[in-house]
C-alpha positions in Angstrom: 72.4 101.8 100.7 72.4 98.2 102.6 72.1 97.7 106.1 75.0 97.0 107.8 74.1 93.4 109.9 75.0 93.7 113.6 77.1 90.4 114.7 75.7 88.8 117.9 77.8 87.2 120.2 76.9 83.2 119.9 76.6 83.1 123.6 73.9 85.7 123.7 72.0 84.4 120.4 72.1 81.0 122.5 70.9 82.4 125.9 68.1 84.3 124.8 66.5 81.2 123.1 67.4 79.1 126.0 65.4 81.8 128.1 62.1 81.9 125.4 62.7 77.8 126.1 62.8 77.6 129.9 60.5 80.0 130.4 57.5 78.1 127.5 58.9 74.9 129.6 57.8 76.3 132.7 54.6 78.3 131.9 53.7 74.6 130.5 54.4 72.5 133.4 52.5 75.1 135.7 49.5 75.0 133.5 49.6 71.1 133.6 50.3 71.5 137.6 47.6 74.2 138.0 44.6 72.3 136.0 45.4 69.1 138.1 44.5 71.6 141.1 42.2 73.5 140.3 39.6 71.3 137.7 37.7 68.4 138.9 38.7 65.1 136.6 36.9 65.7 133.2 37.8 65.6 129.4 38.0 69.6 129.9 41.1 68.6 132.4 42.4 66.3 130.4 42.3 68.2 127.4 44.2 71.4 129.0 46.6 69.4 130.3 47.6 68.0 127.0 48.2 72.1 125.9 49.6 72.1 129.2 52.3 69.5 128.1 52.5 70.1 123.9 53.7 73.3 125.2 56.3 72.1 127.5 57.7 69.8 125.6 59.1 71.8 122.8 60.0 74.4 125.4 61.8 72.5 127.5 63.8 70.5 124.0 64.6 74.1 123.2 66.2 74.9 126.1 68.4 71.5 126.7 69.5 72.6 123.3 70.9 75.7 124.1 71.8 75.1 126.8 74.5 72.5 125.6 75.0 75.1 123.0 76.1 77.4 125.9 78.7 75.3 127.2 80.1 73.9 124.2 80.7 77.6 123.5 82.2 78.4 126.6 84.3 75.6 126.4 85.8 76.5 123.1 86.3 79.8 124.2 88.0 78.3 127.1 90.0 76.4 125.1 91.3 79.3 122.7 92.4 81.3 125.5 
């Protein structure tokens, strides 16, 4: 027996990594805004708010990218139509 693959539609495949991005982007810039509050100005700061912004970074890539994803798919549905 083989296991019949469910198709996803592109748009949700592309939304729900744009979500896992924004959300990594933004749990990284309030870590980075939170340890520039909270931490007196030490290597210990310094060092968190480099994790702070190596997660970010990637996040916040991941999510430009699927977001352009998004509209170039909603475009070419548009266009089909």
């Amino acid at each position: 027996m083989k296991k019949q693959k469910v198709q996803i539609d592109p748009q949700a495949h592309f939304f729900k990594y744009f979500s896992i991005g924004a959300i990594t982007f933004l749990l990284g810039l309030g870590s980075v805004l939170y340890v520039n509050l909270l931490l007196p100005p030490s290597p210990q700061q310094e060092l968190l708010a480099l994790i702070g912004l190596t997660l970010s970074i990637p996040g916040g890539l991941l999510a430009f990218y699927c977001y352009i994803r998004l509209l170039l798919s909603r475009l070419q549905h548009f266009m089909e139509k």
